[in-house]
N, C-alpha and C positions, 0 to 999 in steps of 0.2 A: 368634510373630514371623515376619515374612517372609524369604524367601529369596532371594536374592539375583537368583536365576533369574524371581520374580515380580515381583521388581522392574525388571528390565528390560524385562522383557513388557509392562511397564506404559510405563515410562519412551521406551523407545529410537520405539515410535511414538508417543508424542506429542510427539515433539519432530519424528518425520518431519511430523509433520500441521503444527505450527508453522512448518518451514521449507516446505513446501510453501503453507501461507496468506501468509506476507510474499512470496514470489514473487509470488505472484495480486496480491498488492495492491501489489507493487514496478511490476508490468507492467504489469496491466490496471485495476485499481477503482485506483488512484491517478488515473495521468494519463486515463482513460476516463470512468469509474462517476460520481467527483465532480465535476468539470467538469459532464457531463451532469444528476445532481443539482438542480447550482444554478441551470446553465437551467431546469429544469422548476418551481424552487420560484418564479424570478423569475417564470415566466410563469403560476404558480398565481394569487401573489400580486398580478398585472397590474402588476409594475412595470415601465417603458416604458423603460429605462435596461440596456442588456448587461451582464451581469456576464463580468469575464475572471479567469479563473484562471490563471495562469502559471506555472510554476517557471524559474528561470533556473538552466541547467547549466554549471559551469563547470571544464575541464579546468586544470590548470597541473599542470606540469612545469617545477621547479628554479627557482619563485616567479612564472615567467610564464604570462599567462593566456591562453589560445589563445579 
């Protein structure tokens, strides 16, 4: 059976490695990587028509939306 100490070995960095990949994809391959993407499959594709990808971010504080 494992011990306790291997199992942290194991555990404690892959969770560093998880929080360090949703950063990369919070910052950069979200609003970057897949926007870029869809240009390149539109213009694979030849379709003649922009693709937008948007997120709309929206702060509120105390139910209003700045």
């Amino acid at each position: 059976m494992a011990s306790i100490d291997e199992i942290l070995n194991f555990v404690v960095p892959a969770v560093l490695i998880l929080i360090a990949a949703g950063f990369l994809y919070t910052k950069f391959i979200g609003p970057w990587v897949v926007p870029m993407l869809a240009k390149l499959w539109g213009w694979i594709s030849g379709s003649s028509e922009e693709i937008h990808i948007s997120k709309r971010k929206e702060i509120s504080y105390g139910g209003e939306t700045w």
